[in-house]
N, C-alpha and C positions, 0 to 999 in steps of 0.2 A: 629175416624179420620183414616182415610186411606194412607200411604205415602208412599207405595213402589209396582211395581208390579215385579213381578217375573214368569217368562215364563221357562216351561222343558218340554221335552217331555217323553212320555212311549209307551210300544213298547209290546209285546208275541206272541208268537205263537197261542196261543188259548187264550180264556177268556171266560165270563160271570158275566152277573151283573143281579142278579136273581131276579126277581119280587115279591113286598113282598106279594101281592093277589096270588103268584103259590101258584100251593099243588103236589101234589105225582105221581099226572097223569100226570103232564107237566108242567116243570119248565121254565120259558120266560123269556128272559135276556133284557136289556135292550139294544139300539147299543150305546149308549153313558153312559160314567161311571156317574153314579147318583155323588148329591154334596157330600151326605152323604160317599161314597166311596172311594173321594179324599181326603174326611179330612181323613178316616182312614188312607190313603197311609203317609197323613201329619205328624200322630199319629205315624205310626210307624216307620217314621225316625226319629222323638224326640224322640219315647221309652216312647208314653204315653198307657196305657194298657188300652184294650178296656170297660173291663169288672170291672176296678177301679171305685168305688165309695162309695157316704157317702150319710146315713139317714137323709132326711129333713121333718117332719112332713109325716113321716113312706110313705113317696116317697123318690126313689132312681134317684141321682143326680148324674150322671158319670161324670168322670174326662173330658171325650173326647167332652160334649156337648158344653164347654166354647168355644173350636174351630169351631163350629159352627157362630162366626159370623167371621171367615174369608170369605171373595168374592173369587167366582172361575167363570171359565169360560173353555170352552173347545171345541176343533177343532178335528173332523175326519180330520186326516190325511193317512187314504189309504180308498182300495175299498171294504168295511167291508161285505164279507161276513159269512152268518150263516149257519150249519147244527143241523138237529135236531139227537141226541144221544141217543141211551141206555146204562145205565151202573146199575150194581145190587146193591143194598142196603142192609145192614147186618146190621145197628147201633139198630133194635129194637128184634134181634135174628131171624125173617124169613127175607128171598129172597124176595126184591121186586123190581120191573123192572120200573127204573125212567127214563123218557124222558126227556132230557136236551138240551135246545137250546146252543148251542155252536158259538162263532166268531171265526175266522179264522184271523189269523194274524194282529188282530187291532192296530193299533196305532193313538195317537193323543196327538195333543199339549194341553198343560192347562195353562192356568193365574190363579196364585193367590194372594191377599193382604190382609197381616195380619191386625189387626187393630192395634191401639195405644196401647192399654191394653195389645195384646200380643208382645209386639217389642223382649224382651227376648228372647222368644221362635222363633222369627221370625229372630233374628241375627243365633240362633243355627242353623233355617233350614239350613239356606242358606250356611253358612258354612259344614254343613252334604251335603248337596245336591253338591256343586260344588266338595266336597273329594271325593264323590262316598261311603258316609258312610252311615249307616242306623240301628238301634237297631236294627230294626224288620224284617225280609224277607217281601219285596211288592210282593202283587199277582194280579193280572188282574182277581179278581172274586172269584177265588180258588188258593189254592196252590198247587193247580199240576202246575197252570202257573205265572212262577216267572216273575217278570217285570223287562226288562231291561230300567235303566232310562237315561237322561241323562241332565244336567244342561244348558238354553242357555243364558241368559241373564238376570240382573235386572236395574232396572231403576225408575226414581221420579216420582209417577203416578200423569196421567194428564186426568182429565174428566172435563165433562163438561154437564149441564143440558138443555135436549130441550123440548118446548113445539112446540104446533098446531101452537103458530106464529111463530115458528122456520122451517114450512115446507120446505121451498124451500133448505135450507140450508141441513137441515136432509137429504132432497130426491138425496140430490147428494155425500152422505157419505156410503164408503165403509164400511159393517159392518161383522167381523168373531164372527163363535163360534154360543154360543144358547141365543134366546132373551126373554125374557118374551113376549110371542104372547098376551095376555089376554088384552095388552096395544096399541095395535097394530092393525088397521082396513086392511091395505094393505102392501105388500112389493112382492119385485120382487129378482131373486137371477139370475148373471149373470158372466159370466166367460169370459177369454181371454186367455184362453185354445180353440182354432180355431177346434182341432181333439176331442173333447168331444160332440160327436154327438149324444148320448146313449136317446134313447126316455120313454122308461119303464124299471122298476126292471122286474127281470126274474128268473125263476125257472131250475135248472140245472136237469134234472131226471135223468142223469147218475150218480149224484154222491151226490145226495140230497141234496143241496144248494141253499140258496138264495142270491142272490147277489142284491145289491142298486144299484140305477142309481144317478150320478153326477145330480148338479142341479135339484133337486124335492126338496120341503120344505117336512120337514116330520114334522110332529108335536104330540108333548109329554106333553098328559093334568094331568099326575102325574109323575111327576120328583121331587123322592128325597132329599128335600135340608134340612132334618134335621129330625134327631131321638132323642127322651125324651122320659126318664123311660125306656129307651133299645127295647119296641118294637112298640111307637107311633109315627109315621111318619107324616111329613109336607111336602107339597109337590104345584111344581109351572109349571103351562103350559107355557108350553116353545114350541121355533121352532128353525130347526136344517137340517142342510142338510149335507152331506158326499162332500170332495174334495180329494186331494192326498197332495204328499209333497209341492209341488212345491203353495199350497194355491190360485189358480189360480181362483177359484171361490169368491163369497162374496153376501152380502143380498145388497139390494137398492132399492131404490125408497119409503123407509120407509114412510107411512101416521099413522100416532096418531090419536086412537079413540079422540071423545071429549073430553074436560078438561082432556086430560093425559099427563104423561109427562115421559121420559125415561133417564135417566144418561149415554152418552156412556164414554170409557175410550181411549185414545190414546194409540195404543204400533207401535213399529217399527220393522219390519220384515226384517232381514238380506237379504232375496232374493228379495224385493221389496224397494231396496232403492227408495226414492225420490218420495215414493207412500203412501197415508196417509192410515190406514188401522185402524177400530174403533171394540172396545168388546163393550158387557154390563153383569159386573159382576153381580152375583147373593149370 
């Protein structure tokens, strides 16, 4: 049971959230923070260690997986671009020359709701979170980039279940953040940002960047939502596009493959009063 949601945002100069198929030739970051990276961020505001665990029929059972079934959900919040980097590698005793995809100044909002099971630990975030307290330094990927966070709101979550006979009603609900695409036959994503004219991503050559273009679905057929035994991943196609602060974009006109069915969540958006705006956590 789910009864609270809780919205913050995070903010660095740079980042990376590195693909767990890289290798040494070219490490690929993800543009949006895997689930699995937010619980960590979750982790180390409560001071829970990544690498804590206990022997269960000689598998290893970490402390951090029970946080796995918190829901998250999460909004680009700027114009995320990426450059790709070299930097040397010393950790096996030679020099080797790793290519690293780098973001540039990302930031983005996140929803998350603990469950019943953890209410404890979900009293302590929130109090960590609104002090500005944290056991553990948060990083945007690495810690060379520390994340600046900051608390905005919580409130009594409110969702609600739709099916195919629910069409008319889904196709005219505003929806942010990233959806389970795999449930999903159509949707459309539309903004009331009038000067967002941008037609194609683009390649900067003077300074090796790539930059996103507002309204494009992007879509992410392994998205992170959960690590077991420390290096076997779970993972969910999702769809996701980039906006700015001000949230001016959103998904619509949702159609549901057959017999499917998708849970959105209600939140209220301080710069959108009076405007109904829907997740779907994950």
């Amino acid at each position: 049971m789910y009864n609270k949601l809780i919205e913050f945002n995070i903010e660095s100069s740079f980042g990376c959230f590195n693909k767990p198929f890289s290798n040494k030739g070219g490490l690929l970051s993800y543009n949006i923070p895997p689930k699995t990276s937010i619980i960590g961020m979750v982790c180390s505001i409560l001071g829970i260690e990544f690498d804590d665990y206990i022997e269960k029929d000689d598998v290893r059972v970490y402390a951090i997986e029970k946080f796995y079934d918190i829901k998250v959900s999460v909004q680009m919040m700027s114009k995320v671009r990426s450059s790709r980097i070299i930097f040397n590698n010393t950790s096996d005793g030679d020099i080797a020359n790793i290519h690293q995809d780098l973001l540039i100044k990302p930031k983005y909002k996140i929803f998350i709701s603990f469950p019943d099971t953890l209410v404890e630990y979900e009293k302590d975030f929130i109090n960590k979170l609104k002090k500005h307290e944290t056991v553990y330094n948060l990083y945007m990927g690495r810690n060379e980039f520390p994340i600046s966070y900051e608390f905005i709101s919580e409130y009594p979550i409110e969702s609600k279940e739709y099916t195919c006979d629910d069409s008319n009603e889904l196709r005219n609900l505003k929806v942010i953040g990233i959806l389970k695409r795999s449930k999903i036959d159509n949707l459309k994503i539309e903004t009331t940002n009038e000067d967002d004219d941008e037609e194609f991503d683009f390649f900067n050559f003077s300074d090796n960047t790539v930059t996103l273009n507002n309204n494009m679905e992007y879509l992410l057929r392994e998205y992170p939502i959960k690590r077991s035994n420390f290096t076997n991943f779970s993972y969910e196609f999702i769809s996701y596009y980039q906006d700015t602060e001000d949230l001016s974009s959103y998904f619509c006109n949702i159609e549901l493959k057959n017999n499917e069915t998708i849970t959105l969540t209600k939140i209220y958006l301080d710069n959108k009063v009076g405007e109904e705006r829907w997740i779907q956590m994950i």
